[in-house]
N, C-alpha and C positions, 0 to 999 in steps of 0.2 A: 350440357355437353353437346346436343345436337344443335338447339338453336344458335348457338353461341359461333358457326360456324358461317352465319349471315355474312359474316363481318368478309368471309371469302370468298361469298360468292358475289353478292350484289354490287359492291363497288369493282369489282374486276370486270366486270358482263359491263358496264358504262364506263370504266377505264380500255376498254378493249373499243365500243363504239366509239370513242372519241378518239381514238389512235387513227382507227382506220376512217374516220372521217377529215382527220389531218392529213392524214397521204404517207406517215411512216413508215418503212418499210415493216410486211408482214406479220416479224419476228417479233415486233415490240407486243402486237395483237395476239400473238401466242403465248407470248408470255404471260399477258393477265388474264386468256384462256384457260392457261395451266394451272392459274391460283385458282380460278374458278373451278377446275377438276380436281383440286385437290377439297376443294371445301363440298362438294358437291359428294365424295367418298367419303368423306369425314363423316358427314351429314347420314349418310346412308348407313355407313359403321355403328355411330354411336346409336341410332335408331334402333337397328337390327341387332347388333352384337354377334355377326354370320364371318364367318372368316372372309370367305368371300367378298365379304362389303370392306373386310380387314385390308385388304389385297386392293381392295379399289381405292384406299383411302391412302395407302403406302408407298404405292409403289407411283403413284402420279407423282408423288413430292420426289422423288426422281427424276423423271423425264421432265417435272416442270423447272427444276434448279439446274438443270442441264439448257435448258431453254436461258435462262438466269445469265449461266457463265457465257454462252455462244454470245448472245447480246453484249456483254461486259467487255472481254475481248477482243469483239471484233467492232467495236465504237469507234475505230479511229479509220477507219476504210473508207474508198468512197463507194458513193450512193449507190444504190443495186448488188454491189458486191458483195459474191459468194465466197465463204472458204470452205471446200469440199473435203478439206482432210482434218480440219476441225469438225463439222457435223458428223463426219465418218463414225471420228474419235469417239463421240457423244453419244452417237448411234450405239455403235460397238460396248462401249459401256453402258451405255442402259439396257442391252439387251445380255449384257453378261450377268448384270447384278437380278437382273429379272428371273433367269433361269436357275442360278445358284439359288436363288431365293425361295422359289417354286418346291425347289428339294430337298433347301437346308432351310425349315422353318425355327429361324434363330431372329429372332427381332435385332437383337445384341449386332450383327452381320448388316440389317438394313439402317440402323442408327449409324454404325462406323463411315456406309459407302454415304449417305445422306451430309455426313460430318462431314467429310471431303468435299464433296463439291460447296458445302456451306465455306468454308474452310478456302478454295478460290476465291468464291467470293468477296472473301473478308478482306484476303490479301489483294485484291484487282482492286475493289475501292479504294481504300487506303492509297493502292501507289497512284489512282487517279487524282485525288484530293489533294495530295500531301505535292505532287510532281506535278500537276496539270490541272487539274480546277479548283485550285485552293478555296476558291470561293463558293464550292458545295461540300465543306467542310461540315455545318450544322443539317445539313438535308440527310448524309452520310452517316456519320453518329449520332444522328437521334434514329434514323433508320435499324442500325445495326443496336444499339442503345437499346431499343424496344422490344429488339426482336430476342437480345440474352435477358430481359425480363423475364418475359414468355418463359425461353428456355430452364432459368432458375425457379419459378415456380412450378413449372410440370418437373421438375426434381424434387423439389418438396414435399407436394403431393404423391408420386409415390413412395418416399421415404415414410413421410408421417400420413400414409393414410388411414389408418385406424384409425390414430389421434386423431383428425381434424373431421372425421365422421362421426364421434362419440362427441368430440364438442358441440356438432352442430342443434344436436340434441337438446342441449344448455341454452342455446342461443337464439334472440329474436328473426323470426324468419325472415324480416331484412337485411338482416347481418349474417346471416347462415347461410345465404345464396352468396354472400360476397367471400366465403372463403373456399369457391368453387373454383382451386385453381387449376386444373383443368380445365376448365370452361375460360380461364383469365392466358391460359396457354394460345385456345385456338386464335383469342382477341389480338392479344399480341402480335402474336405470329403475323396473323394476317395482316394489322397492320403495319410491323415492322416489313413484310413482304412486299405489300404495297407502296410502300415511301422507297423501297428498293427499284424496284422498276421506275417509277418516277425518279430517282435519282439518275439512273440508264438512262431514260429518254431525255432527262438533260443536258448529258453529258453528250448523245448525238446530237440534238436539236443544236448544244453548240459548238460543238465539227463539224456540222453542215449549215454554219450561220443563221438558223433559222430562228427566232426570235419562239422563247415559251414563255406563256402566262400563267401563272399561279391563281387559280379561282376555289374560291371555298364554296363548297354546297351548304347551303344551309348555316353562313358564315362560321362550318364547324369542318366538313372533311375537303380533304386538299385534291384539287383534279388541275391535272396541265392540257393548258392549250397551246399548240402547235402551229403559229402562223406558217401559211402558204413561200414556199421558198421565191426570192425575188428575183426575176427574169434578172 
């Protein structure tokens, strides 16, 4: 459950240089900052088991899905443009759900306000795909596709957590680590997270005609490159 959270830090921290070595505007670069701060508290949580580290692993998946919708939304602007009563907005609710949270330690509370901004999300793709870039239809749904993976199995997991801890007991320890879903949560996530942003920076790269390349590392994980805008 800690290491398994690689998957959020490492490709974000090089999805983040390569943003801002394309000249994106900043936002796209905070945004796979924010994955990276979310898996970086993850990492620290499940090490420690400190509320504290609880708190640093929670409340970033906030501010960084906040980071998520500003990007989503505001894709169709031109270049440099601010919208200061959307980040207000963003502002103002990260910092409301921050302080209830602090008071009302109800997890139940940071799941619902987390649900919502996921919940924008879902619906902002979709009317981009479906209305405007039909042709990031598979980049979209396998994004979001992956990422209710994720989310169904860390519901099974704590549903049947006895059971699948008294199984593992039975089981060859190659096959014991693979019903660690939890640990198949953080993978997910992050990379249904990741193909999210990449989806975003598609969707700018083409509102502001600038031509993106699809390169695999390692002919396995997916990175965009973002040609230089043409005079």
């Amino acid at each position: 459950n800690t290491i398994s959270n690689l998957i959020m830090i490492l490709p974000p921290i090089g999805g983040a240089l390569q943003t801002y070595s394309d000249g994106l505007e900043f936002r796209y670069v905070c945004s796979f900052l924010g994955l990276a701060a979310v898996g970086v508290g993850s990492w620290c949580f499940h090490m420690t088991l400190l509320y504290e580290m609880q708190l640093l692993d929670e409340l970033p998946m906030i501010y960084s899905t906040c980071v998520f919708v500003y990007c989503l939304y505001e894709c169709f602007k031109e270049e440099g443009s601010i919208n200061l009563v959307s980040m207000a907005l963003l502002l103002v609710f990260s910092v409301s759900v921050t302080m209830v949270y602090l008071k009302w330690k109800e997890p139940v509370f940071h799941q619902v306000m987390y649900g919502a901004l996921v919940a924008c999300l879902v619906l902002r793709s979709i009317f981009i795909v479906t209305w405007v870039n039909p042709w990031l239809k598979p980049l979209c749904y396998t994004s979001l596709g992956v990422f209710l993976l994720g989310f169904l199995l860390w519901n099974i997991d704590n549903i049947f957590c006895d059971t699948l801890r008294a199984s593992r007991q039975h089981l060859p320890a190659g096959v014991a680590v693979v019903t660690q879903f939890h640990a198949w949560w953080h993978i997910l996530t992050g990379l249904g997270s990741y193909l999210h942003i990449l989806l975003s920076l598609q969707i700018r790269s083409i509102y502001l005609k600038r031509r993106a390349r699809v390169k695999f590392l390692g002919g396995v994980w997916p990175t965009l490159h973002i040609e230089p805008q043409r005079k």
